[in-house]
C-alpha positions as a printed Julia matrix, in Angstrom:
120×3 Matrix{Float64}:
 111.61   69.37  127.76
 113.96   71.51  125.84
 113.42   69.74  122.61
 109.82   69.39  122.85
 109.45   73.13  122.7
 112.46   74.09  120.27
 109.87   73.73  117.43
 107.53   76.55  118.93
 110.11   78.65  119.62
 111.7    78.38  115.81
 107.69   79.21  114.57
 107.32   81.9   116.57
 110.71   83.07  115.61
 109.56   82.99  112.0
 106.19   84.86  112.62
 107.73   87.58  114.69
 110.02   88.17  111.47
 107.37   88.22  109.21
 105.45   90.52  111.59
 108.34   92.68  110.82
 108.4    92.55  107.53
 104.99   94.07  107.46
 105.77   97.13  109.76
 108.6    97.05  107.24
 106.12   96.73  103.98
 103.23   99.07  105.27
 106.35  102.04  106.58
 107.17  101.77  102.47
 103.5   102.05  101.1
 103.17  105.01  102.86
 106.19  105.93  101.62
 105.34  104.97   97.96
 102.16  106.69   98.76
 103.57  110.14   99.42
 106.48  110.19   96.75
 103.56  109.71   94.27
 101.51  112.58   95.77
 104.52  114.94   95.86
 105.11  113.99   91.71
 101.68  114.74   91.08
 101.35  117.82   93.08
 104.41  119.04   90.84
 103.45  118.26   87.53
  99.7   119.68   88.58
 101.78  122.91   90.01
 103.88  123.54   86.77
 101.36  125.03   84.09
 103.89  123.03   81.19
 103.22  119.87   82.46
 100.06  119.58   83.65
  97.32  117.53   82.16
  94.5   119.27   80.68
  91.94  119.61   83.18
  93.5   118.76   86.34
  94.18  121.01   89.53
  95.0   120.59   93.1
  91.48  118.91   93.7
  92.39  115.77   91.39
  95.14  115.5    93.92
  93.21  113.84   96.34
  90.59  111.63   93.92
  94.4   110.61   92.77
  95.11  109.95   96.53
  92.07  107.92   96.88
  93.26  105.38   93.88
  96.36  105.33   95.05
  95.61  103.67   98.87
  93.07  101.33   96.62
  95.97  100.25   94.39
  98.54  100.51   97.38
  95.8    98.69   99.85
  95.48   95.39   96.93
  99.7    95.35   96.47
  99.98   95.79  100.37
  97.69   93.01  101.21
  99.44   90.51   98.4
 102.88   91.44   99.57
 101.49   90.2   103.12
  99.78   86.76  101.73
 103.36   86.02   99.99
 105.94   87.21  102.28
 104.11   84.34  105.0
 104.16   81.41  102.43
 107.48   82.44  101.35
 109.42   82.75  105.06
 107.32   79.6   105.9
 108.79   77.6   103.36
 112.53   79.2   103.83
 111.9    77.98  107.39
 111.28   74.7   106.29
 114.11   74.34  103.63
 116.75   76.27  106.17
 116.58   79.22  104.24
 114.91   81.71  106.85
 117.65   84.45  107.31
 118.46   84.55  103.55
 114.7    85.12  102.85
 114.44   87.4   105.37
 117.49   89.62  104.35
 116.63   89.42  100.74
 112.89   90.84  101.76
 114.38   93.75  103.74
 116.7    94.79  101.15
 113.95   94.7    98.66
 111.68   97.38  101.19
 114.6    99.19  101.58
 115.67  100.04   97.99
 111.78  100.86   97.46
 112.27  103.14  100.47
 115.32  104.94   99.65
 114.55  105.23   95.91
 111.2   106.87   97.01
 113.76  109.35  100.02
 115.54  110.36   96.91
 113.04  111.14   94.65
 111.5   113.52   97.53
 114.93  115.02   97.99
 115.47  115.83   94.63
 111.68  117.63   93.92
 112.23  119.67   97.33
């Protein structure tokens, strides 16, 4: 009985650590999201930097593209982090996937913490 339902137990393993990953992935777009909103709202709040014709209000048209682009890389990261964990589950390569994924999101995340330390 055991054996019959070690296979269910391994899948389910596998999508509760790509569920995961996505809490993971869609913590950092939001991150991503905000460190780019911060840089513009800088360069738009220094007079030497900013682009001819922009002010606060381009801020949030810039906000808009931003989810858009965000939204597509989001969505792709999703579509390949399942193939990808699928077939390191099939090949025995599960927990290095998954640690090489996480350490991927969190590099992204702390680059994007240090960036927002350094304009406050």
């Amino acid at each position: 009985m055991l054996e019959k339902l070690q296979p269910i137990f391994a899948r389910v393993g596998y999508a509760v650590f790509w569920l995961g990953l996505v809490v993971l992935a869609t913590f950092t777009a939001f991150q991503i999201h905000g460190t780019l909103i911060a840089l513009a709202i800088a360069v738009v709040e220094n007079p030497s930097l900013r682009p001819y014709g922009w002010t606060t209000d381009s801020i949030y048209a810039l906000s808009r593209l931003l989810w858009l682009i965000l939204g597509i890389l989001w969505l792709g990261w999703v579509m390949f982090t399942e193939g990808y964990l699928r077939e390191g589950y099939q090949r025995q390569l599960l927990k290095q996937r998954i640690i090489r994924l996480i350490i991927i999101l969190a590099v992204l995340y702390g680059a994007c913490l240090l960036i927002l330390f350094f304009l406050r």
